[in-house]
Legacy VTK file of the C-alpha trace (Angstrom):
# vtk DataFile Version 3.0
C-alpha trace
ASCII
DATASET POLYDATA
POINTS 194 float
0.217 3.786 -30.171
1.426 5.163 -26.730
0.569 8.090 -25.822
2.704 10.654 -23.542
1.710 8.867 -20.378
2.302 5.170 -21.437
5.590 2.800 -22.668
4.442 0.301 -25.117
6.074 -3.135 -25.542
5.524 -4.127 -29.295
4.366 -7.313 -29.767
3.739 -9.187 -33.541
1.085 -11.441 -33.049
1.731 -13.270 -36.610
5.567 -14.357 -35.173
4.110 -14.716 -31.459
7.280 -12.301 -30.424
7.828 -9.158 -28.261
9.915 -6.531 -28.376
13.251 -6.230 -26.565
12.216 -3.137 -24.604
9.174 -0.695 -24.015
8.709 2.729 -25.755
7.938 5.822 -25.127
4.497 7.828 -26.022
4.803 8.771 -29.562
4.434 7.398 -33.559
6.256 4.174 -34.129
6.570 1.989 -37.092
6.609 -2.232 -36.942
5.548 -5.095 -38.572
2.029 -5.644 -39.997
-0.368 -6.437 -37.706
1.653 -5.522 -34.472
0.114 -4.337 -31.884
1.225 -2.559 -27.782
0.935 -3.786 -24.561
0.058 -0.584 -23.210
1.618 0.526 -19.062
1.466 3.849 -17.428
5.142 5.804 -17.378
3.158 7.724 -14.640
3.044 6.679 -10.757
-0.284 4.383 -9.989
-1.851 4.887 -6.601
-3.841 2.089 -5.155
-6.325 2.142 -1.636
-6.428 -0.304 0.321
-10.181 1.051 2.856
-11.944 -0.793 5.696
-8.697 -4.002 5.873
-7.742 -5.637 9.146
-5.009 -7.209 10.033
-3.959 -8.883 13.162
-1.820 -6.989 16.077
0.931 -8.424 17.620
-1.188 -8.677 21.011
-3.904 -10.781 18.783
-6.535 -7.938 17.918
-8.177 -6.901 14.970
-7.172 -3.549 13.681
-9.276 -1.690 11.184
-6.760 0.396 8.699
-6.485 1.933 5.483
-3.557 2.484 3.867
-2.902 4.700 0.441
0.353 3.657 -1.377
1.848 4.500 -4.688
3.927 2.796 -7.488
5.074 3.165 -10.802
6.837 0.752 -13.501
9.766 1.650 -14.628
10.460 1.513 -18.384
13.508 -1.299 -18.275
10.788 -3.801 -16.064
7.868 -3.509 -18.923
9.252 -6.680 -20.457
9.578 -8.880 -17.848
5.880 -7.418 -16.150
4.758 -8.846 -19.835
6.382 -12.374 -19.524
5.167 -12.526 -15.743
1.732 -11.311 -16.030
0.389 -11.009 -19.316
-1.643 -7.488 -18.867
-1.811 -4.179 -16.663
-4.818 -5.036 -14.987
-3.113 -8.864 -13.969
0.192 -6.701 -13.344
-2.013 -4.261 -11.116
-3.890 -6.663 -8.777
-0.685 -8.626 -7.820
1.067 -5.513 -6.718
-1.958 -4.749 -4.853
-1.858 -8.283 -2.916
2.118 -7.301 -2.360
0.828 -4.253 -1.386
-1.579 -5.887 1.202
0.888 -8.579 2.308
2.881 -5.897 3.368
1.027 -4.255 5.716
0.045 -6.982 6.739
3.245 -8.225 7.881
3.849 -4.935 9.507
0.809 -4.904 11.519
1.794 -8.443 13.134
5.031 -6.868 14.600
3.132 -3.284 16.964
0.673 -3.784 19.735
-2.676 -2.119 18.944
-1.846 0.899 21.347
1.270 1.308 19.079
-0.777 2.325 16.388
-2.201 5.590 18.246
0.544 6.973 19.660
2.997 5.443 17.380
1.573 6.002 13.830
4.656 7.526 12.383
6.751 4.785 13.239
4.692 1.617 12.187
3.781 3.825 8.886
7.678 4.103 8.214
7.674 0.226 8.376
5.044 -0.642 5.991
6.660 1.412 3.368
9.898 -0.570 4.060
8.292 -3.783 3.960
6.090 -2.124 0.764
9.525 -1.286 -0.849
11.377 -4.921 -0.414
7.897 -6.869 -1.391
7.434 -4.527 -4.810
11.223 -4.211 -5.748
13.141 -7.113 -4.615
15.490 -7.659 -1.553
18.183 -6.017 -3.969
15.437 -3.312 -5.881
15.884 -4.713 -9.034
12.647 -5.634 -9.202
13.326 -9.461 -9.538
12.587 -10.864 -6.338
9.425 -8.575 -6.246
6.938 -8.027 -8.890
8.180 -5.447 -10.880
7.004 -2.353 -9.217
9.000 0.775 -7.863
7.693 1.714 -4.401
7.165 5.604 -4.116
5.470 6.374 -0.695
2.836 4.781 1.679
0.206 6.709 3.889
-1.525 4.811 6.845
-4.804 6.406 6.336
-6.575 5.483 9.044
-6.655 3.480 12.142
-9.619 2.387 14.228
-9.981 0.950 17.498
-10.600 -3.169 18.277
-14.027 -3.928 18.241
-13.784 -4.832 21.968
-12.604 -1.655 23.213
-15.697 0.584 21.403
-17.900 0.647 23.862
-15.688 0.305 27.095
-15.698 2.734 29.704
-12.051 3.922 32.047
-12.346 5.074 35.308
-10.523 7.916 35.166
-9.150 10.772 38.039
-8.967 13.676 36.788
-5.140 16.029 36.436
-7.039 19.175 36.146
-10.309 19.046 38.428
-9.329 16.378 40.484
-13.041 14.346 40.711
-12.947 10.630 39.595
-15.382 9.625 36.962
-15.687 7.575 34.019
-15.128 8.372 30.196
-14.763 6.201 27.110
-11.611 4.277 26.302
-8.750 5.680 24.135
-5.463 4.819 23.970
-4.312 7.905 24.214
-6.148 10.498 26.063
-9.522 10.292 28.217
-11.757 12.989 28.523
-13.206 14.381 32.037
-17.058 14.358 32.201
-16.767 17.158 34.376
-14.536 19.448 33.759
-14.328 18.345 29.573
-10.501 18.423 29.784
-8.179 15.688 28.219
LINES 1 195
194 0 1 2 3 4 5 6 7 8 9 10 11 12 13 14 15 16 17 18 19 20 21 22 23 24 25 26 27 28 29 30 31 32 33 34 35 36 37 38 39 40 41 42 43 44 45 46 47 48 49 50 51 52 53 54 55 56 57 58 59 60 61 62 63 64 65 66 67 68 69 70 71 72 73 74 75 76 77 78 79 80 81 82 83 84 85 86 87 88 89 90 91 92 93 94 95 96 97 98 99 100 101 102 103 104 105 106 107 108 109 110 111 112 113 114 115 116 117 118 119 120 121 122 123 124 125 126 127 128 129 130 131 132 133 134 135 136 137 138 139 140 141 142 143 144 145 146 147 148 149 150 151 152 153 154 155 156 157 158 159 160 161 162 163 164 165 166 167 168 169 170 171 172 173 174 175 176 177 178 179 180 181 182 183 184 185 186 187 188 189 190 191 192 193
């Protein structure tokens, strides 16, 4: 049976048929031999660590991003029909999940995603939101997921701008010197200011 934390969809495996909707946690009677097909009522979160994805000026960007769903009790059916299982159910929202950010990364240059975070983060919830629910959040034209909230996690620099060095004159001391590339800031060697 359910429990407090899951909707069940009844399904009688003698007749091969499933219920017309999901239930709550609790006691419930059926046919002999019936069995659930078990989903959380409670939102899912899923990490997506150490991805890249391509900027719009053709780098690699290291990310992670945190995002988090839940099913809502009217789309346990046709999550059944579609994929069978949670864990099936679970993995394709992930690759949504993933296509999305994907997608979002293709549209900032890679300096957009230091000073810019906000912004771009705002978009891959958006584009997280239309890929899980549907252009029209029904859930149809997506795959059956509700879209709560996304968190870009972190960002790190291109490979080829690790190691590079900016020659830099200094605001505060005024000496020129060198310090290692950021896309925001550069610290002095002398005078340790940003």
């Amino acid at each position: 049976f359910p429990s407090r934390s899951e909707y069940g969809l009844a399904y009688d495996w003698h007749s091969k048929t499933l219920a017309d909707e999901a239930l709550s946690g609790g006691l419930h009677a059926g046919p002999p031999g019936f069995i659930f097909l078990k989903f959380p009522s409670t939102q899912i979160s899923a990490d997506i660590n150490d991805a890249t994805c391509v900027s719009k000026d053709g780098l690699r960007v290291k990310f992670g991003v945190s995002f988090q769903y839940q099913l809502p009790r009217e789309w346990v059916k046709p999550v059944v029909v579609k994929c069978r299982d949670m864990d099936k159910w679970a993995s394709i929202v992930r690759a949504a999940g993933m296509s999305a950010v994907q997608h979002s990364c293709s549209k900032y240059l890679t300096v957009a995603f230091q000073n810019k975070r906000g912004i771009i983060q705002g978009e891959m919830e958006s584009k997280l939101r239309i890929k899980l629910e549907g252009p029209d959040g029904d859930g149809a034209g997506g795959v059956y997921a509700r879209a709560i909230s996304l968190q870009l996690t972190n960002v790190e620099l291109p490979e080829e701008y690790r190691d590079l060095a900016q020659e830099i004159l200094c605001n505060d001391c005024g000496r020129r010197g060198s310090a290692k590339f950021h896309f925001v800031y550069h610290k002095c060697s002398a005078c340790k200011s940003f």
